[in-house]
C-alpha positions in Angstrom: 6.7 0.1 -9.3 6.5 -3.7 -8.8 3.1 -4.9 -9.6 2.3 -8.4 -9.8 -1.2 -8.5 -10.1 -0.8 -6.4 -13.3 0.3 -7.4 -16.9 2.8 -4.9 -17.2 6.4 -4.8 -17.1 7.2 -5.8 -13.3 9.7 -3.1 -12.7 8.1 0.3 -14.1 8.8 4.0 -13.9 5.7 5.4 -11.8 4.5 8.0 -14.2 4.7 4.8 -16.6 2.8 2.9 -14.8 0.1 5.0 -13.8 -0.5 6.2 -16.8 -1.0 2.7 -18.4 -3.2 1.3 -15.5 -5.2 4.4 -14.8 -5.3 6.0 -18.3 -8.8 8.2 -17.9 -10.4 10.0 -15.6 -12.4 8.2 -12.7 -15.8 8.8 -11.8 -16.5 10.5 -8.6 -15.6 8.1 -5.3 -14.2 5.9 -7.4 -10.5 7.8 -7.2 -7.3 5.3 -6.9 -5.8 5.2 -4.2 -2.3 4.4 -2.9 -0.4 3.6 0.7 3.1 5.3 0.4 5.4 4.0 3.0 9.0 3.8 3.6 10.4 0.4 2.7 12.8 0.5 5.9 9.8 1.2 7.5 7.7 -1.4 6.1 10.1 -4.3 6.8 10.4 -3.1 10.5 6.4 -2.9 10.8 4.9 -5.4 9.0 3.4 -8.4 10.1 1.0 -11.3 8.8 -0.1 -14.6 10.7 -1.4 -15.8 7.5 -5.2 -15.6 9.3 -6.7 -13.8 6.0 -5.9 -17.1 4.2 -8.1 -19.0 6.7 -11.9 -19.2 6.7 -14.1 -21.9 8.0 -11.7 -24.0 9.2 -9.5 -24.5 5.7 -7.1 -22.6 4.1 -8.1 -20.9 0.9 -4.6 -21.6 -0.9 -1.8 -24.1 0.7 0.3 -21.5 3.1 3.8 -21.4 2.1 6.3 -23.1 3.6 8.5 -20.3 4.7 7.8 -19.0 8.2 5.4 -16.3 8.7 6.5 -12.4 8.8 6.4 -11.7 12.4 7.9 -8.7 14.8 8.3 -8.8 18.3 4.5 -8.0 18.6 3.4 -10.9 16.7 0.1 -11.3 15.3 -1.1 -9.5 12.2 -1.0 -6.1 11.1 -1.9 -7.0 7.4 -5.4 -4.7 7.3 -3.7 -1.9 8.9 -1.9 -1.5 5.1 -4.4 -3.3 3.0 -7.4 -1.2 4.3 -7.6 2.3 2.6 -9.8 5.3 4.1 -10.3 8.5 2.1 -6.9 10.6 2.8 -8.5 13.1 4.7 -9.4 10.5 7.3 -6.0 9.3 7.2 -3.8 12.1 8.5 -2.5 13.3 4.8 -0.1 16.4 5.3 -1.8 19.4 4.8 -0.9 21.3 1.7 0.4 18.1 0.4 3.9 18.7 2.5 5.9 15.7 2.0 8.6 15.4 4.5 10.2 12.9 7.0 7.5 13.1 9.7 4.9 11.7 6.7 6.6 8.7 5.6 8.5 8.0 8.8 4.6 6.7 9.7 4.8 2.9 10.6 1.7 2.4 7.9 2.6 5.3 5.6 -0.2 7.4 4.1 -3.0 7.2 1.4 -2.7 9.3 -1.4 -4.4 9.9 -4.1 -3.3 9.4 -8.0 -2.9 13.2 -8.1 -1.1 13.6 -4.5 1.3 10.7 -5.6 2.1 12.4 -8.8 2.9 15.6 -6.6 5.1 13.7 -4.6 7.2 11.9 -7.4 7.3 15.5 -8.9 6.1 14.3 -11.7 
């Protein structure tokens, strides 16, 4: 896992690192969960115009200086990964069958801690 809103080691073993950020049990609702998608994937999918850094008419941070990630489709398609429904709203194999129709999804699936853990076979 590479996490760099967290205080942990950057690169971490997944059972590692769930088990330091999410040590208990949540309350019901309140459930992590996590978009699993195929990095090749990712990089062929994903897009950002930088617009969720613009509000009012000013930027809430200085954009950097490198060009935006863009696809032939151009525009953003930032919320489409950041945005997180329950997984039974999103499609989630049935059975928890992980196989190349799931993550061969342009926005991957939303799993929960204990579906992720299934699927690292952990």
């Amino acid at each position: 896992v590479l996490d760099v809103d967290s205080r942990l080691p950057y690169r971490m073993e997944l059972c590692m690192y769930l088990k330091h950020v999410f040590p208990n049990e949540t309350p019901a609702g309140m459930s992590p969960l996590f978009r699993v998608t195929r990095a090749e994937i990712f990089l062929r999918h994903f897009r950002s115009d930088r617009m969720h850094m613009f509000e009012n008419g000013k930027w809430s941070a200085p954009p950097p200086l490198y060009p935006c990630i863009q696809t032939d489709e151009g525009g953003s398609n930032l919320d489409c990964y950041r945005i997180m429904d329950a997984p039974e709203e999103t499609g989630t194999p049935p059975e928890n069958r992980f196989d190349d129709r799931v993550f061969n999804q342009p926005y991957g699936f939303v799993l929960t801690k204990q579906q992720l853990l299934l699927l690292a076979d952990v």
